[in-house]
N, C-alpha and C positions, 0 to 999 in steps of 0.2 A: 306869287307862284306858290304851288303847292301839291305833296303828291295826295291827291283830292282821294285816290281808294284807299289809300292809309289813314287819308282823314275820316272819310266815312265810314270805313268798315273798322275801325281803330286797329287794325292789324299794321303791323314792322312794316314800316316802306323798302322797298326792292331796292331803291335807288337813292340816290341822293340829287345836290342841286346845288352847281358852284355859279356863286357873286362874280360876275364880269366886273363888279367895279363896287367901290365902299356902300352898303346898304342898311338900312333899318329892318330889323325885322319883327317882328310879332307873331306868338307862337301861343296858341288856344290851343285846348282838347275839345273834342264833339260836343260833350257835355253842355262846357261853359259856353261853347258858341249857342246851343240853344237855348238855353236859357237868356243870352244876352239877343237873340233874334224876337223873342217873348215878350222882354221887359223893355227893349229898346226900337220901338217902330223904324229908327233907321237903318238898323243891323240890317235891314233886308238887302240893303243896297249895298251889304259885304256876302253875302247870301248869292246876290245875282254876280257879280266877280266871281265866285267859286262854279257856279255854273257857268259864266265866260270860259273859264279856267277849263273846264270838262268839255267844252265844246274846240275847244283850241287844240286840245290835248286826241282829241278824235280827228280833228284834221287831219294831225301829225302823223297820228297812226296809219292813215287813209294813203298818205300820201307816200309813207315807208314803207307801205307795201304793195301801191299799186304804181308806181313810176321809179326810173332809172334816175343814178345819181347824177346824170347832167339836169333831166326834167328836175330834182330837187332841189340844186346847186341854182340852177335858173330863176327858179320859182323864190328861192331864199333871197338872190340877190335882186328881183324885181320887189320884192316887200317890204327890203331892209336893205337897200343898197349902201346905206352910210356903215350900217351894222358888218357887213361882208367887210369893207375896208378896217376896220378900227379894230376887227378882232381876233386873234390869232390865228394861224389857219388850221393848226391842232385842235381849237374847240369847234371851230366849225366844222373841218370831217367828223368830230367824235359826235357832234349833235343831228348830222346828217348819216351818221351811223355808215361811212365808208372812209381808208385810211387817209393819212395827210399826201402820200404818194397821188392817190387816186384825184382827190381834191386836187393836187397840183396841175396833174395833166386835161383835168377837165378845164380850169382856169385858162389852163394853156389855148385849151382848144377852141372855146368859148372868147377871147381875146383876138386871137387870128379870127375868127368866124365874123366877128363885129368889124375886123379892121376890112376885110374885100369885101363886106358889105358898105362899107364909107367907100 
């Protein structure tokens, strides 16, 4: 994970980026990464990750502003259904950029909705 226009344009990231659980992490500047994409023919294969990373990061965006918080609620727990359970529900409104209230009653209603469909 990484915020890729702070990496590439070397400007102050906007945001920051919290560990759901104990992680390693490793932390380059532009520079040394291309240099080490240069000298190191498999750096490319950290190269295509950071373009994974930009294309993920464009979903997101896609989906933050063209669908309602039940369609992103849906969509998050059809991708990550183990993820939706294990993780607080306070990071998942604030990652779904609507409040834990809102997440609540959507659960709610998304829950009933499944049970008359059984």
């Amino acid at each position: 994970m990484a915020d890729t226009f702070s990496f590439l344009s070397s400007e102050p990231s906007t945001y920051h980026i919290d560990a759901l659980k104990n992680s390693e992490l490793l932390m380059i500047i532009l520079h040394g990464f291309e240099e080490m994409v240069d000298k190191i023919p498999v750096m490319e294969y950290c190269f295509r990750k950071l373009q994974n990373n930009i294309i993920f990061k464009e979903k997101r965006l896609i989906t933050s502003l063209n669908f309602t918080a039940e369609v992103k609620f849906l969509r998050l727990s059809e991708s990550s259904s183990t993820m939706v359970h294990r993780i607080p529900q306070n990071q998942i409104a604030s990652y779904l950029g609507i409040t834990p209230e809102t997440l609540s009653r959507i659960r709610k209603t998304c829950i009933s909705g499944l049970q008359r469909i059984d």
